[in-house]
Structure formats: C-alpha cells, structure tokens
C-alpha positions as protocol buffer text, in pm:
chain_id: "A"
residue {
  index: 1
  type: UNK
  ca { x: -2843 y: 207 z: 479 }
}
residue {
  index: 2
  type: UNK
  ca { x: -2672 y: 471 z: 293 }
}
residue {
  index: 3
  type: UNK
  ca { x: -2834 y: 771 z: 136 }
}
residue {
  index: 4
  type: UNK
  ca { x: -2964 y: 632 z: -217 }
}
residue {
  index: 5
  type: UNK
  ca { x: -2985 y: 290 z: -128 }
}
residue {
  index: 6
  type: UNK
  ca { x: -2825 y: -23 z: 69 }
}
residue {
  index: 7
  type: UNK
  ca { x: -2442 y: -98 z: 46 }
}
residue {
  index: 8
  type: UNK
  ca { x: -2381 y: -441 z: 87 }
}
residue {
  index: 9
  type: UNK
  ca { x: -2223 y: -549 z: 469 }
}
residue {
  index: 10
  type: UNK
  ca { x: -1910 y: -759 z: 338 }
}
residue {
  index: 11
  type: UNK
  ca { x: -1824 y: -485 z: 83 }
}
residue {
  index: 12
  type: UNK
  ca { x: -1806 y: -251 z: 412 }
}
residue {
  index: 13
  type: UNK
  ca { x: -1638 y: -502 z: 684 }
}
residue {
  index: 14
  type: UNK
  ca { x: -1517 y: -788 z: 525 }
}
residue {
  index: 15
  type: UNK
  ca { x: -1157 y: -825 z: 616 }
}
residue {
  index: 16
  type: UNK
  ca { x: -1012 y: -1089 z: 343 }
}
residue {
  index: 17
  type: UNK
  ca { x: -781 y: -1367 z: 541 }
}
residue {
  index: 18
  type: UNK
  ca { x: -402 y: -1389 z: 388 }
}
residue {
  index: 19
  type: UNK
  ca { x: -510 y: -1699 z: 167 }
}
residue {
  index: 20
  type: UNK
  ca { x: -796 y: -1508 z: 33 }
}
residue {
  index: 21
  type: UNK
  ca { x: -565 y: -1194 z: -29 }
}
residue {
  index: 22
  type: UNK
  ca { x: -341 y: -1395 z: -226 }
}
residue {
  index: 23
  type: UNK
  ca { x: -592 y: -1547 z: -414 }
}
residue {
  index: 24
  type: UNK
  ca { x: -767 y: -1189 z: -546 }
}
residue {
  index: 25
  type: UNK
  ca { x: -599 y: -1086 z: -880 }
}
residue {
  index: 26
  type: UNK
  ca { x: -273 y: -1198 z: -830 }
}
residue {
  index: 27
  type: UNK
  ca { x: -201 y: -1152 z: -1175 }
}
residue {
  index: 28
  type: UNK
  ca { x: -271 y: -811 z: -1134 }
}
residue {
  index: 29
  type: UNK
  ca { x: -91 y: -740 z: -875 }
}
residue {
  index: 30
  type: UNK
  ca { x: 229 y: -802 z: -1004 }
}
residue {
  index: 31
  type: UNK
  ca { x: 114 y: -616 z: -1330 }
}
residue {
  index: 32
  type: UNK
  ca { x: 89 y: -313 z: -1079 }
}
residue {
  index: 33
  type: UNK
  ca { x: 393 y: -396 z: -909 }
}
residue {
  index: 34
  type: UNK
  ca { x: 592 y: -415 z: -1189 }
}
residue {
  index: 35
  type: UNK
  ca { x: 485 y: -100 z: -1296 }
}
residue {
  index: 36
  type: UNK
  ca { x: 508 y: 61 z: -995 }
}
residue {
  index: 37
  type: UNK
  ca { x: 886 y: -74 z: -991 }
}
residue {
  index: 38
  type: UNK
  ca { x: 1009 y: 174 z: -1276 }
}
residue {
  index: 39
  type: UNK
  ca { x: 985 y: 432 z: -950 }
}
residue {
  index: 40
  type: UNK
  ca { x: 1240 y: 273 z: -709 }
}
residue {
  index: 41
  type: UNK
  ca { x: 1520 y: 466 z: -659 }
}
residue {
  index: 42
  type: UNK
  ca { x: 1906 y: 291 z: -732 }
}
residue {
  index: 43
  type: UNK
  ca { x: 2035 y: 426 z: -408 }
}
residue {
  index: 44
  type: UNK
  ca { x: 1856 y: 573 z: -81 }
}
residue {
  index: 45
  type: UNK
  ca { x: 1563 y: 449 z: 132 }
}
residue {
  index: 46
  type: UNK
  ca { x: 1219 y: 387 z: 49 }
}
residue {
  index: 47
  type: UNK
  ca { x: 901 y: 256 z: 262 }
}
residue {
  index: 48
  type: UNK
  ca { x: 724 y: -10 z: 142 }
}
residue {
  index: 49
  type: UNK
  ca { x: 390 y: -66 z: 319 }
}
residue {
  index: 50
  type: UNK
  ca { x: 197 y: -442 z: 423 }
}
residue {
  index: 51
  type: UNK
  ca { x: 3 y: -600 z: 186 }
}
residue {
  index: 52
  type: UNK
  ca { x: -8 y: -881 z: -94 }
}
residue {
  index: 53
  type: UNK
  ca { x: 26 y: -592 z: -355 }
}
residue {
  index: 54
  type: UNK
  ca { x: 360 y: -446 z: -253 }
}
residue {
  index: 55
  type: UNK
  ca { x: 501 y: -767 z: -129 }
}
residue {
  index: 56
  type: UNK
  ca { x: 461 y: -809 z: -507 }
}
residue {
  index: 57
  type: UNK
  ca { x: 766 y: -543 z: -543 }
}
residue {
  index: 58
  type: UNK
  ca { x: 1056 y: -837 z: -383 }
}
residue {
  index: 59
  type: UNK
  ca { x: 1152 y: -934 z: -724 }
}
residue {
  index: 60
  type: UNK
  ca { x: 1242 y: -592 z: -815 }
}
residue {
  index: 61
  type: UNK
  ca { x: 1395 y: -510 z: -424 }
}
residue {
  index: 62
  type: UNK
  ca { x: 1661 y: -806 z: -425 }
}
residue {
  index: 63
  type: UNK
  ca { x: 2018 y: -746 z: -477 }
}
residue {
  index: 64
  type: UNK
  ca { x: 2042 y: -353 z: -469 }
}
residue {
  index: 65
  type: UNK
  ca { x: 2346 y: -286 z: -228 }
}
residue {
  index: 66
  type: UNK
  ca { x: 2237 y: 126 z: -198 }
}
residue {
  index: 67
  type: UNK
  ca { x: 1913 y: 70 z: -131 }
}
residue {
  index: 68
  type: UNK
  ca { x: 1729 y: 32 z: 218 }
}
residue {
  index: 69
  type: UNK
  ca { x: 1403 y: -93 z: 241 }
}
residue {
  index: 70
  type: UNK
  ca { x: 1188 y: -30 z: 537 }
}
residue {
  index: 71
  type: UNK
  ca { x: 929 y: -223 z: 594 }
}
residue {
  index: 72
  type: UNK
  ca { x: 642 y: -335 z: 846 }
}
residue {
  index: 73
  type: UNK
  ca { x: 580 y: -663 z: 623 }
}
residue {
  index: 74
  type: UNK
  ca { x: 762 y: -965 z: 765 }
}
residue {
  index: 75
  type: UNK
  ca { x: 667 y: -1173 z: 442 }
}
residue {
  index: 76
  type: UNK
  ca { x: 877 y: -922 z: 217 }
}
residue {
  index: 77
  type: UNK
  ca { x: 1172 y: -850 z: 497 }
}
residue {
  index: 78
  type: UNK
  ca { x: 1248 y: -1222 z: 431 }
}
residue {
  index: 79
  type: UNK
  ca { x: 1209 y: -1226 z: 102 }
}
residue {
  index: 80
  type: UNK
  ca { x: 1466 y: -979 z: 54 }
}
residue {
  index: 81
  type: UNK
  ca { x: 1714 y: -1113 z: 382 }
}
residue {
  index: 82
  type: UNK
  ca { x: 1913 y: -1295 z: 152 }
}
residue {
  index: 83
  type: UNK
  ca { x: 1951 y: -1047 z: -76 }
}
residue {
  index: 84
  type: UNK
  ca { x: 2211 y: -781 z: -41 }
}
residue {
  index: 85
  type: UNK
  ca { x: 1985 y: -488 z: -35 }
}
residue {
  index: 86
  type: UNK
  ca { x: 1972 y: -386 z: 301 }
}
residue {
  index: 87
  type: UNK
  ca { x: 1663 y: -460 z: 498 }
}
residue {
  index: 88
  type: UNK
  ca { x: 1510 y: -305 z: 811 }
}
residue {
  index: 89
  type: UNK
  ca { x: 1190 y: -436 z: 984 }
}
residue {
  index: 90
  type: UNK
  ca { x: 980 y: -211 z: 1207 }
}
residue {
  index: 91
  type: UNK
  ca { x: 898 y: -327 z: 1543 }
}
residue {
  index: 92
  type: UNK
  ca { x: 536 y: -356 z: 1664 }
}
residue {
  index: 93
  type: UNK
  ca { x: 249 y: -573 z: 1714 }
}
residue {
  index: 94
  type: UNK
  ca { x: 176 y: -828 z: 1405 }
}
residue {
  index: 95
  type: UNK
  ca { x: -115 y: -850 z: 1316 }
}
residue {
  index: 96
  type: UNK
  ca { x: -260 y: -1189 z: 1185 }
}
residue {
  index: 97
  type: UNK
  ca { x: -465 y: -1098 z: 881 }
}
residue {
  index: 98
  type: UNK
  ca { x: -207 y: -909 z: 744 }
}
residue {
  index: 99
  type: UNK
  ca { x: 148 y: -1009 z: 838 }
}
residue {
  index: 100
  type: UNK
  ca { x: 262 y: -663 z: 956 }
}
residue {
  index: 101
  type: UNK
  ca { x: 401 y: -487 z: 1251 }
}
residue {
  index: 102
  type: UNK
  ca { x: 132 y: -200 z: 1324 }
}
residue {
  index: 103
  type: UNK
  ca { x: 98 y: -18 z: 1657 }
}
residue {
  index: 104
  type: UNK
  ca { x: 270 y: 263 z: 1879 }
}
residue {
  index: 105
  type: UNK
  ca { x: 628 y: 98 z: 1879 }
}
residue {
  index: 106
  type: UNK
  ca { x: 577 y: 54 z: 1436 }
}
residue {
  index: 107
  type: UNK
  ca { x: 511 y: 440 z: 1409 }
}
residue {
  index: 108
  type: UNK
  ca { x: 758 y: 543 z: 1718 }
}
residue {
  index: 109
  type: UNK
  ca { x: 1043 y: 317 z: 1437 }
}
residue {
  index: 110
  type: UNK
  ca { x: 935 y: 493 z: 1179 }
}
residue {
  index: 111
  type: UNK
  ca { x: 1018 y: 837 z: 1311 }
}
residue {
  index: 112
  type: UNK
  ca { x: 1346 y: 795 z: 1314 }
}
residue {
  index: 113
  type: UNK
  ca { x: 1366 y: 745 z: 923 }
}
residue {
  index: 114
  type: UNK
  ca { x: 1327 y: 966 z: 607 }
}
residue {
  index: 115
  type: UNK
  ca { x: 1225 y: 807 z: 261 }
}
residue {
  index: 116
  type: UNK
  ca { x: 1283 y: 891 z: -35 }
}
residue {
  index: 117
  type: UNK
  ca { x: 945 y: 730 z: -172 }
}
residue {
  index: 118
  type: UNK
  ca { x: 672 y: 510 z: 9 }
}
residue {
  index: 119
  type: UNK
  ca { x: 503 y: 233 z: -136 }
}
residue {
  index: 120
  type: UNK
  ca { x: 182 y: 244 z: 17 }
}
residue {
  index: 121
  type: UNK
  ca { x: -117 y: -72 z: 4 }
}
residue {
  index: 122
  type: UNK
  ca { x: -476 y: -3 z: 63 }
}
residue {
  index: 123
  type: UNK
  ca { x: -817 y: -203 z: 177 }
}
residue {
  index: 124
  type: UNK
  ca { x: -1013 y: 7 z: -38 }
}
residue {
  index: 125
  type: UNK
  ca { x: -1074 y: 360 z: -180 }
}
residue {
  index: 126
  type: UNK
  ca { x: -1387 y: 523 z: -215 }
}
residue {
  index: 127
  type: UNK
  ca { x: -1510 y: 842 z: -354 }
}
residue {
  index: 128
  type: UNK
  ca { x: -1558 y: 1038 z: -24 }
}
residue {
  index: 129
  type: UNK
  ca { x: -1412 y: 847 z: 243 }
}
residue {
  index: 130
  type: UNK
  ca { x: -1046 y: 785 z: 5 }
}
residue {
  index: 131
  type: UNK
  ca { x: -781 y: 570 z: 88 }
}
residue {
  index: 132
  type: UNK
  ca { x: -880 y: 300 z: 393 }
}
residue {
  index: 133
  type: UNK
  ca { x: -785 y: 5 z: 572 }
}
residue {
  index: 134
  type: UNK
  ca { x: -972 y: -225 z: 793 }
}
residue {
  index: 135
  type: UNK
  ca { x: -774 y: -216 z: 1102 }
}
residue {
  index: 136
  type: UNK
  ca { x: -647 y: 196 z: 1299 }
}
residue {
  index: 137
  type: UNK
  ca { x: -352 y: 101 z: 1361 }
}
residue {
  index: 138
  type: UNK
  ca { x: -248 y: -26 z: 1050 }
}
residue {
  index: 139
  type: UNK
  ca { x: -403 y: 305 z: 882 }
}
residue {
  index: 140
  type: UNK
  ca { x: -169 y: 529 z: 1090 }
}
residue {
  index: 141
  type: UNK
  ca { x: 139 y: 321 z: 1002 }
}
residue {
  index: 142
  type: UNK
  ca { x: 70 y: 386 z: 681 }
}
residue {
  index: 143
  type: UNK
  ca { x: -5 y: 771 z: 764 }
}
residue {
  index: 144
  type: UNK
  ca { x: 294 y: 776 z: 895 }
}
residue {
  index: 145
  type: UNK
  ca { x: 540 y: 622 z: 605 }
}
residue {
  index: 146
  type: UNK
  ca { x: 330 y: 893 z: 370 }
}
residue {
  index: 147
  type: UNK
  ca { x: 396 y: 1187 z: 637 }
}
residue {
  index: 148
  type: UNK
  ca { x: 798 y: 1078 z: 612 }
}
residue {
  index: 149
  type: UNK
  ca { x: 820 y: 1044 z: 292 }
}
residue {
  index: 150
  type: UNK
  ca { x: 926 y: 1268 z: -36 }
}
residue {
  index: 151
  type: UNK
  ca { x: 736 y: 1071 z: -271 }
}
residue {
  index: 152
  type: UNK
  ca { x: 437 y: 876 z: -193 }
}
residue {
  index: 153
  type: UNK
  ca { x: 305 y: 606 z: -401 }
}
residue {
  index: 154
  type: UNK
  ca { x: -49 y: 414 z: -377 }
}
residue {
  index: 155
  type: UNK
  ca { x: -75 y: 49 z: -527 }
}
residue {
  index: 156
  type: UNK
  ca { x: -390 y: -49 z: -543 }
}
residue {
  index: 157
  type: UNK
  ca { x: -588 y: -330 z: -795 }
}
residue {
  index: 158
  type: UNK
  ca { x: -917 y: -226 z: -938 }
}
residue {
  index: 159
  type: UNK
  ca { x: -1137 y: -423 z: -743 }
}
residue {
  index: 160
  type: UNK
  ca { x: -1042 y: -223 z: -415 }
}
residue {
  index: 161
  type: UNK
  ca { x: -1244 y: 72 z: -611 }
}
residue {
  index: 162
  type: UNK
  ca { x: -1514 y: 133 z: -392 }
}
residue {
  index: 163
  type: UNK
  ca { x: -1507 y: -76 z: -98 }
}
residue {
  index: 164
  type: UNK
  ca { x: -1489 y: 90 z: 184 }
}
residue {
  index: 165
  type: UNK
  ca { x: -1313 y: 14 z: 531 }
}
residue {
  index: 166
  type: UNK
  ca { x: -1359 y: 171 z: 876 }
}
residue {
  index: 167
  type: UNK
  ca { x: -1056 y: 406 z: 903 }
}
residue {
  index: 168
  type: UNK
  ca { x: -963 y: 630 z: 687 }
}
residue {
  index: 169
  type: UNK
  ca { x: -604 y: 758 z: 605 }
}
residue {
  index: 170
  type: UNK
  ca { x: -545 y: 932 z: 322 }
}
residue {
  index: 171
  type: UNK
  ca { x: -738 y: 1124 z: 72 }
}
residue {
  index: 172
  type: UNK
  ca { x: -706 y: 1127 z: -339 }
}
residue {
  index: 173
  type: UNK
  ca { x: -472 y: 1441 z: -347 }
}
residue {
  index: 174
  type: UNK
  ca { x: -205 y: 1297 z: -72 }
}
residue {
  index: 175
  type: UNK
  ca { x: -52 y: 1097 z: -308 }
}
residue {
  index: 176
  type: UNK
  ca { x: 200 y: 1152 z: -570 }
}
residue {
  index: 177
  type: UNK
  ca { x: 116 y: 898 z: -803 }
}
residue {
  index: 178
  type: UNK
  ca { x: -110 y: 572 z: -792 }
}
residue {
  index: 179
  type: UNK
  ca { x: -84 y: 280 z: -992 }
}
residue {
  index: 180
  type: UNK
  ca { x: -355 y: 36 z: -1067 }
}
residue {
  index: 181
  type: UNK
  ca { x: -460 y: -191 z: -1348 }
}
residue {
  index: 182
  type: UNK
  ca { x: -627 y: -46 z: -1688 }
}
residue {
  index: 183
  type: UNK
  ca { x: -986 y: -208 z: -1522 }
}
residue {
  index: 184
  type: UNK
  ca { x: -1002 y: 72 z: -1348 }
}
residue {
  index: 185
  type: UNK
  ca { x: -1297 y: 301 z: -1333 }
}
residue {
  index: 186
  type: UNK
  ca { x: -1297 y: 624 z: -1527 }
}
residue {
  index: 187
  type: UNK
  ca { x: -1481 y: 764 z: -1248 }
}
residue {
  index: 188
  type: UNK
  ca { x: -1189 y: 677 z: -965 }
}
residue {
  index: 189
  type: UNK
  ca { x: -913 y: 721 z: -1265 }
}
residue {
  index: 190
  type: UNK
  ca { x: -1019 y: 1104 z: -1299 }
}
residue {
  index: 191
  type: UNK
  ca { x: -1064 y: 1190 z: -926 }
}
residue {
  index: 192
  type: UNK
  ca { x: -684 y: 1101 z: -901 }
}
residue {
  index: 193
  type: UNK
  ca { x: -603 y: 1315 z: -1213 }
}
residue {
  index: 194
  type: UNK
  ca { x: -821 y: 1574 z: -1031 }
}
residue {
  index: 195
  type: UNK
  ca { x: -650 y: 1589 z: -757 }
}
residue {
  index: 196
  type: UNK
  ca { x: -328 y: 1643 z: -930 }
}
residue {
  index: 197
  type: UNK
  ca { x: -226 y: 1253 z: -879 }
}
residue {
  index: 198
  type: UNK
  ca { x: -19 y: 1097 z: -1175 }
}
residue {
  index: 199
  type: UNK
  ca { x: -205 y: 770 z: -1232 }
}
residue {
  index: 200
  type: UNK
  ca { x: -9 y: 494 z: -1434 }
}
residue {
  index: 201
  type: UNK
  ca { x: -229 y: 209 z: -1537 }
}
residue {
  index: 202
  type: UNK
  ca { x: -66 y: -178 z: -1592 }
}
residue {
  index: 203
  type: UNK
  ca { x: -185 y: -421 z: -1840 }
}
C-alpha cells in the first residue's frame, strides 16, 4: 500500500528481460536517440550508460576518429568495434538482464576518466523517488558516469514515467537536459523544467 491507494507490484519490481526491453517502444527509442544525438560532441569523450535506449545512439557513434566512447554496455562496444571511433569497455560484473558491466571494478574504471557529456538510461522516474534502476549496482555506475561528467544527459521513453524501481540515483535537478518522446506527461515534463532541466521532446 501506498498512501492514497495501492500501486500495482510489477509497476514497482518488475525487471523487463532483454527481449522484452527491446520490444517496449522501440520506435521511440530511436526517436529519443536521435534527438539526443544533436548533443554528441565531434571530438572528446563521452559516457554512454546500459540500456536499449542509448544503445539506440550506435548509429550516430560509428566512424568518429576524435571521439571516445566509454561504455559499460557490451551490446554497443561491439557495435561500434568496427568503427573507427575509439571504444573503451569498463570492466565489472555483467549482469544478465541488462548486458552491462556494473560493480566495484565498473566504478573503480570509471574513475580514471573525465567526460565531456554522459548519456545516462533509466528503469523509471517518479515524482519523489526520481531517476531509478532495478538493480544498486547498476544505479551507482550510473552515479558515477553523472558525478564525472560536464554534461549529463537522461534518455528516457514516456512509459518509464512513473514506475518506480528500488534504488534510487539521481534526482530531477542532477541533470542537464533529458530527452523523451512528446507522450510525455505535462506533470513529469514541468518538474524537469522546474528543476532547471532543458527537456527536448522527439516525435
């Protein structure tokens, strides 16, 4: 129970497999991604987070020579191996339902870098608890790109509005700018603005 009423179980602990992830809104995902692509940088190094929504970024990471992307998602790393933008993976545990390296020897990698902007995935965002992911150690890799980074950047698809996930990383104000699609709610689309977030919305 929650105070006013009863939030359903699966919109609380529900963690979707990697066929189910790819088969939520796929088409907006890339719609995000492609916005969200306008903010790479030509040269430098950016962070880009695990997740079906910025492994939606690889056609816009290939073949950029001054770039380096750093990344805990094995999926995109070899998307992008054959590429000549150079590619680093962070070390760690993987973890199953996700495809990424999370876990002490991820976020002791990620020290020894400094991005330029981090593209950053989420579970689900709610109104109190903000930005969260299913899994802790996943949450503080992603704590961690955001703490290293100039720029921080939050993809997330309307649907993630709302649902909630044990740990919390992030709140509305620690990111730069978020993009999602126009579905969005006015009520989540003004607590960014709120908070001083850019939001940029993709058809």
């Amino acid at each position: 129970r929650v105070h006013g009423g009863a939030i359903a179980l699966e919109r609380y602990t529900h963690e979707y497999t990697i066929p189910e992830r790819y088969n939520r809104n796929p088409e907006q995902k890339q719609a995000i991604a492609d916005v969200a692509s306008a903010y790479i940088p030509e040269e430098g190094m950016i962070f880009v987070d695990g997740g079906t929504t910025t492994e939606c970024l690889a056609s816009h990471l290939r073949d950029r020579p001054k770039l380096t992307v750093v990344t805990n998602n094995i999926t995109l790393a070899s998307k992008l191996a054959d590429s000549s933008t150079q590619v680093t993976v962070l070390g760690g545990r993987i973890r199953p339902a996700t495809l990424s390296a999370v876990g002490a020897k991820t976020v002791a990698d990620l020290s020894e870098f400094n991005a330029v902007v981090s593209f950053i995935g989420v579970n689900g965002m709610g109104l109190d608890a903000g930005a969260t992911s299913y899994d802790q150690d996943e949450a503080l890799v992603k704590k961690t790109m955001m703490a290293r980074s100039q720029e921080r950047i939050l993809l997330v698809d309307s649907s993630k509005l709302g649902s909630i996930y044990p740990a919390s990383f992030a709140q509305f104000g620690e990111f730069d700018r978020v993009v999602t699609n126009i579905e969005a709610s006015e009520e989540f689309v003004d607590a960014f603005k709120q908070a001083g977030v850019e939001v940029a919305l993709a058809n």
